[in-house]
N, C-alpha and C positions, 0 to 999 in steps of 0.2 A: 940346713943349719941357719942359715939366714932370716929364713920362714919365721923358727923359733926364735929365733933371736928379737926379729922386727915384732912379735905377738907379742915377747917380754918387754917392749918398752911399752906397745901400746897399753899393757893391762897396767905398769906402772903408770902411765899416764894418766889413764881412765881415772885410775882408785886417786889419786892425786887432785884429778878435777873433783872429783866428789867429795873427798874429804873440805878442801876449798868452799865447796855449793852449802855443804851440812854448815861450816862455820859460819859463813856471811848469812847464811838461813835463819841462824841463832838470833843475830841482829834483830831482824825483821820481826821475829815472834818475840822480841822480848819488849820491844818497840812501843805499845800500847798501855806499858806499864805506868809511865806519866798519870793517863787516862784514868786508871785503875784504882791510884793512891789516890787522887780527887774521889772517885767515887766512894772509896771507905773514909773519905775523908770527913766529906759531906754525907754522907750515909744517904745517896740520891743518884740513880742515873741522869737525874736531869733530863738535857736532851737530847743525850747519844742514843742511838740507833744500837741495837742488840742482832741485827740480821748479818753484816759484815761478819762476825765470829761464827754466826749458824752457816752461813756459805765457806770460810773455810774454814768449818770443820769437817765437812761434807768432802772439800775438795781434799784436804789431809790424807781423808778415812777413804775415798778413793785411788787416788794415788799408793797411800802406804800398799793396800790389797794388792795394787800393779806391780808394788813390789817385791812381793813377797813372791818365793819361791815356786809356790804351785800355779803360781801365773808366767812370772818371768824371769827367770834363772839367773844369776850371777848378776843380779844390780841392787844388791843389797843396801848399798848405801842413798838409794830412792828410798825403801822402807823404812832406814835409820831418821832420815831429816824426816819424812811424812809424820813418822811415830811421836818425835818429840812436838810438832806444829800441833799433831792431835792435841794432845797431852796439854800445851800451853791454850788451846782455843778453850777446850772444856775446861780448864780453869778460869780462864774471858767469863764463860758462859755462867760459871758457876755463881762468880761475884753477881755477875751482872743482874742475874734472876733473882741474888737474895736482898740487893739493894734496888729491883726497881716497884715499879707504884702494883698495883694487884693486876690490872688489865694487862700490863705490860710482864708481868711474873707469867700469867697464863698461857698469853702466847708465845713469850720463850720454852716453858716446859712442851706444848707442844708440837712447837718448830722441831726442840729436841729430840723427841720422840720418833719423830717425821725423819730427821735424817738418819737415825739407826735400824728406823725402819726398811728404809731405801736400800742403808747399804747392808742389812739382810739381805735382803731381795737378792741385790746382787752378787753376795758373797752364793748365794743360793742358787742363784742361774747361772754363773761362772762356772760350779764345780757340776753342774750337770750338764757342761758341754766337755765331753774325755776327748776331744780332740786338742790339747795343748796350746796349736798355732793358734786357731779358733780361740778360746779362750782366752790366747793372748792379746788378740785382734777386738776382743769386745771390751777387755777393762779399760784395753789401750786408750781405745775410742771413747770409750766414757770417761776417763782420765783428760783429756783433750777438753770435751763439754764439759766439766765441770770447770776446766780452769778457765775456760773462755766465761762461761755463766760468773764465775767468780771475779774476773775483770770487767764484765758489764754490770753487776749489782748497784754499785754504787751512782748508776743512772738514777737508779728505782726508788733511791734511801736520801740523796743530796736533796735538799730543797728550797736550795737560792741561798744559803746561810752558813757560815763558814763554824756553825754550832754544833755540828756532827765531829768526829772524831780525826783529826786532821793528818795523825801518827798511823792509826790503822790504814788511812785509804790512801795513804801515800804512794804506796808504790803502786795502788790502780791510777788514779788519777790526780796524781800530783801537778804533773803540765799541764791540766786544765785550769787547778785551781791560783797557776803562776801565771798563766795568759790572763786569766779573767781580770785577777788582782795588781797584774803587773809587778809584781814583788815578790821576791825569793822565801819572805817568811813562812810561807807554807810547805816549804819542800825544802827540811835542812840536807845541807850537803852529802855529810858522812852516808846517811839512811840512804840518799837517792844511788850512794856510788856501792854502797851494799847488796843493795836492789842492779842493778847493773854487773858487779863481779859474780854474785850467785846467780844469776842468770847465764852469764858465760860461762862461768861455771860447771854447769849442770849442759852446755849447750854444747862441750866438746866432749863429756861423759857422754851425753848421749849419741854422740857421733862417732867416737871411738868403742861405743860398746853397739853400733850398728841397729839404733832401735831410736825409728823416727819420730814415738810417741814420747819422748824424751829429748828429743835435738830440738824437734819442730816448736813447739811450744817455745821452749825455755831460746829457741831464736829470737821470735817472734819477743819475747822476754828484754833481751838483749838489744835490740833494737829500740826498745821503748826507755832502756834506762838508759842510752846513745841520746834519746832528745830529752829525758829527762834532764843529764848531764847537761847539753848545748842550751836548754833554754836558760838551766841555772846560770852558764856562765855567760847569757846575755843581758836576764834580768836584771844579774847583779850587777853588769855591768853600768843599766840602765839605773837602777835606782843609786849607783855611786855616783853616774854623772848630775841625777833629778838632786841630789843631796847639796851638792855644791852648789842650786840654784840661788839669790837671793830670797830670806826669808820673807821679804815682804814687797810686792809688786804696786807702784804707783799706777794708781787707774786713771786715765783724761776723763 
């Protein structure tokens, strides 16, 4: 009886963190919308990068697959948050292809294609391993490299200019672009502590539901929106005291 008993809090608990992960998730995907009205605004992508949404929508559409039933049982609410991230990237994508210049139209349609392609592949090689565990062990794994590839992208895409999209790659590399600049302007609060509970989030769902390819990550998660946090509340602390300096410094 006990046994039951302790299972019944853990699953309320699990569904609890998850439901939590899905809400603070919404944040983040809605997050680039700023971005977005500029670009119907001005009827231009300018100089944003279109790759940041072809990466997670890749990582979405992998993940969602991880969670869906015929891969991994009773973590529904991985599928639920993936499906909607999907859903809001390929609308990213959609604007973004129909407002950018022709070379940059081309190679978005084909990035696109490229990751539907992939994740045939893999919906394809998944359901021809009938071993379950197996199966479970490889989306897992490819769920893991894609989110790791998805927080390294924006190495590939930054290029020295704070002209790239500042809302979407916030929660990869927001503390770089606070250290570099010394100033909090780039990393608003709310977003970073969004980024940070949906990681928790999602990091005790996956510990209460005993499946590492969902703790580990969304740890590793958790800990980055930990210095996220700490550097905001240094920064700012630093640009409150630079603020008080006097305005104008007598040179000898």
């Amino acid at each position: 009886m006990y046994s039951t008993g302790f299972s019944s809090v853990c699953s309320i608990c699990s569904d609890a963190a998850g439901v939590a992960g899905n809400i603070f998730a919404f944040a983040l995907f809605v997050s680039p919308m700023p971005t977005f009205r500029r670009i119907i605004r001005n009827k231009s992508t300018e100089q944003f990068s279109g790759l940041p949404y072809i990466y997670a929508l890749l990582n979405c559409l992998i993940c969602l697959w991880y969670g869906t039933p015929v891969v991994s049982p009773d973590i529904i609410l991985v599928f639920t948050v993936n499906s909607i991230g999907a859903v809001f990237q390929l609308i990213y994508i959609i604007i973004f292809t129909f407002y950018a210049s022709k070379e940059k139209k081309t190679k978005m349609i084909w990035l696109l294609l490229a990751v539907f392609g992939a994740f045939a592949v893999i919906i394809f090689v998944s359901l021809r391993l009938h071993d379950p565990r197996t199966r479970q062990m490889f989306v897992g794994f490819l769920s893991c490299a894609s989110l790791v590839s998805m927080f390294a992208s924006p190495l590939f895409i930054i290029v020295g200019s704070l002209k790239q999209d500042p809302r979407l790659i916030l929660y990869i590399l927001a503390w770089n672009l606070v250290i570099r600049t010394k100033s909090v302007e780039y990393m608003p609060f709310y977003l970073s502590l969004a980024t940070f509970v949906m990681s928790l989030s999602f990091f005790a769902y996956g510990l209460l539901k005993y499946d590492p390819f969902i703790s580990v990550p969304n740890g590793i998660g958790t800990i980055l929106g930990m210095v996220q946090l700490a550097l905001y509340t240094y920064y700012s602390n630093l640009s409150r005291g630079s603020s008080e300096d006097p305005l104008l410094v007598s040179v000898a």
